[in-house]
C-alpha atoms as a printed R data frame, in Angstrom:
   type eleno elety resid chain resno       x      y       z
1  ATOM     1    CA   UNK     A     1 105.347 35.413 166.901
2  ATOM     2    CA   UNK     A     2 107.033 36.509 163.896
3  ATOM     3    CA   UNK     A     3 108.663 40.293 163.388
4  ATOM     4    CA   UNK     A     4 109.297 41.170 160.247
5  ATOM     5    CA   UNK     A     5 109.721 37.953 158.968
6  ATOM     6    CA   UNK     A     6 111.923 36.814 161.598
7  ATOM     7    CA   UNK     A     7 110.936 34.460 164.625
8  ATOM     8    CA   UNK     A     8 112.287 35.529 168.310
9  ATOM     9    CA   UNK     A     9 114.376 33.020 169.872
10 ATOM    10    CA   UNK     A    10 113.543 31.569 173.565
11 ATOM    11    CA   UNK     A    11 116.927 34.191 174.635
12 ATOM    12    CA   UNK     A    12 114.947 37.224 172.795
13 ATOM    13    CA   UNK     A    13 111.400 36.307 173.881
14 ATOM    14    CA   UNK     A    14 112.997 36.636 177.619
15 ATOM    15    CA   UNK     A    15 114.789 39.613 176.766
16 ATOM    16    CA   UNK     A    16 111.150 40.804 175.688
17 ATOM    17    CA   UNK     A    17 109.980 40.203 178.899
18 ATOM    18    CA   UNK     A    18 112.312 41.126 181.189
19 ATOM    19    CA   UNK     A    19 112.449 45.065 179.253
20 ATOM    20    CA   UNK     A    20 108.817 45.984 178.665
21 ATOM    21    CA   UNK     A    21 110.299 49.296 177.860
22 ATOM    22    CA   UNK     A    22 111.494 47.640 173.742
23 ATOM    23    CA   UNK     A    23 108.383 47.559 171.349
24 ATOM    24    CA   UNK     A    24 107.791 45.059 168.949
25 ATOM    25    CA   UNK     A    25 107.192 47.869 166.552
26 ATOM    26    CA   UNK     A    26 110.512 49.145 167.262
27 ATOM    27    CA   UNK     A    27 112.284 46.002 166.588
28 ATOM    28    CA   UNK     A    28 110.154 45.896 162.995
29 ATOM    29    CA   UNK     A    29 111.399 49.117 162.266
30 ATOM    30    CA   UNK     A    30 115.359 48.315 162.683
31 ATOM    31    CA   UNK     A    31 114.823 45.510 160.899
32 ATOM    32    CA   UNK     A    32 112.844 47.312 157.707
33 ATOM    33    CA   UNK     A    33 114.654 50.911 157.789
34 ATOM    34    CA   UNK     A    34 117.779 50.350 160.094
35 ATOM    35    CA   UNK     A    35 120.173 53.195 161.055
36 ATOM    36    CA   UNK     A    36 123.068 50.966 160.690
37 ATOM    37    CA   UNK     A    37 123.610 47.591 159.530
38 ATOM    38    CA   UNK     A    38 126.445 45.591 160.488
39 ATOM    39    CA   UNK     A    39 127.469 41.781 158.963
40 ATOM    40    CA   UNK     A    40 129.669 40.555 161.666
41 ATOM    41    CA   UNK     A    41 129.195 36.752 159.918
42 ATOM    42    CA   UNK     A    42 127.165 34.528 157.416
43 ATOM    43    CA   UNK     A    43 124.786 33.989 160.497
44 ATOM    44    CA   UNK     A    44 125.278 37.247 162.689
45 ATOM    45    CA   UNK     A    45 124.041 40.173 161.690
46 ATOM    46    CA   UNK     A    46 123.357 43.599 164.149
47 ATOM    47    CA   UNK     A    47 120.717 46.773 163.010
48 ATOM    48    CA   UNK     A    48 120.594 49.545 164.535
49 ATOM    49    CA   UNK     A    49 117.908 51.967 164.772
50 ATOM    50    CA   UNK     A    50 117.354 55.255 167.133
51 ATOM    51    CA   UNK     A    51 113.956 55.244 168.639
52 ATOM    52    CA   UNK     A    52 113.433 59.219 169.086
53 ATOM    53    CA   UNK     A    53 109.906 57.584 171.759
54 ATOM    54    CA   UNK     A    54 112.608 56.376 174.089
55 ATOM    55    CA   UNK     A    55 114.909 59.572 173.837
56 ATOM    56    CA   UNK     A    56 116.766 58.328 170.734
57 ATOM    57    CA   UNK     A    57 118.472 56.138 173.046
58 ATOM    58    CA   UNK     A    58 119.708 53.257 169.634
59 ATOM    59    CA   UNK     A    59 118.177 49.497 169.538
60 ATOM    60    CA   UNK     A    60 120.414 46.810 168.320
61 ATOM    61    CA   UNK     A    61 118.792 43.592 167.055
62 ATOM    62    CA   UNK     A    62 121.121 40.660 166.916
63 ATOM    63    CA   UNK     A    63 119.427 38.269 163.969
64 ATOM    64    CA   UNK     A    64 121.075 35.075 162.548
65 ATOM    65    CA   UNK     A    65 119.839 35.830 158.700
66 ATOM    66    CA   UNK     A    66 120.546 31.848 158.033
67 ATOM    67    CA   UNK     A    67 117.610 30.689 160.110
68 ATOM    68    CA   UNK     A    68 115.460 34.212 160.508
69 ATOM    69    CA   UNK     A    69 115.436 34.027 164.110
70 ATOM    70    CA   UNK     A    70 116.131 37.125 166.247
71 ATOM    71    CA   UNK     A    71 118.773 36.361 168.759
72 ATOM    72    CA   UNK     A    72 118.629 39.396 171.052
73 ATOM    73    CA   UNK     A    73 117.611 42.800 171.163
74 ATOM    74    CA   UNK     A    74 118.354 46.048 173.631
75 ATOM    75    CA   UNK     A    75 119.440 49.481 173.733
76 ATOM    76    CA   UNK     A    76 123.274 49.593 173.148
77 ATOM    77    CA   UNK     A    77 124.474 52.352 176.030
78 ATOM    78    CA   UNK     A    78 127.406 52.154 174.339
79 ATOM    79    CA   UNK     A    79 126.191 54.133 171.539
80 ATOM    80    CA   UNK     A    80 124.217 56.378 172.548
81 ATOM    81    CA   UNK     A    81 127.180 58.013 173.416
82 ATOM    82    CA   UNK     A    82 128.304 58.040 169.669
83 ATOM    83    CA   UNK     A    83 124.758 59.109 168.683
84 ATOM    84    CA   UNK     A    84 125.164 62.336 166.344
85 ATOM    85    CA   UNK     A    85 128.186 60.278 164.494
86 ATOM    86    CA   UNK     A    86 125.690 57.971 163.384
């Protein structure tokens, strides 16, 4: 399955799985119109995007931009409680 051009690693697929709550949808949008956009390395990168259908409660999607795979994905608790500094 590919999500906005990326591929969903085995870890991600499971993540998928286990929290029927995340979209696929909402994973496309972070990826195409992301809140926030952090480089932590060459083959890390996090976006962010608040999903006002889950009570703007922020996904982060891990992706490794090297290979296009997306390495994980959930809703960061830790900031939603930074959410109108965003």
């Amino acid at each position: 399955m590919l999500i906005a051009g990326y591929k969903l690693s085995n870890h991600a697929k499971e993540r998928l799985y286990l929290r029927v709550e995340i979209k696929t949808k909402w994973i496309a949008q972070a990826l195409e119109s992301p809140l926030m956009v952090k480089t932590v390395s060459e083959y890390e990168v996090h976006y962010y995007k608040d999903i006002s259908q889950y009570g703007g409660r922020v996904l982060k999607v891990v992706v490794n931009p090297v290979t296009k795979v997306i390495v994980t994905v959930f809703f960061d608790r830790r900031l939603k409680r930074y959410e109108n500094r965003l």
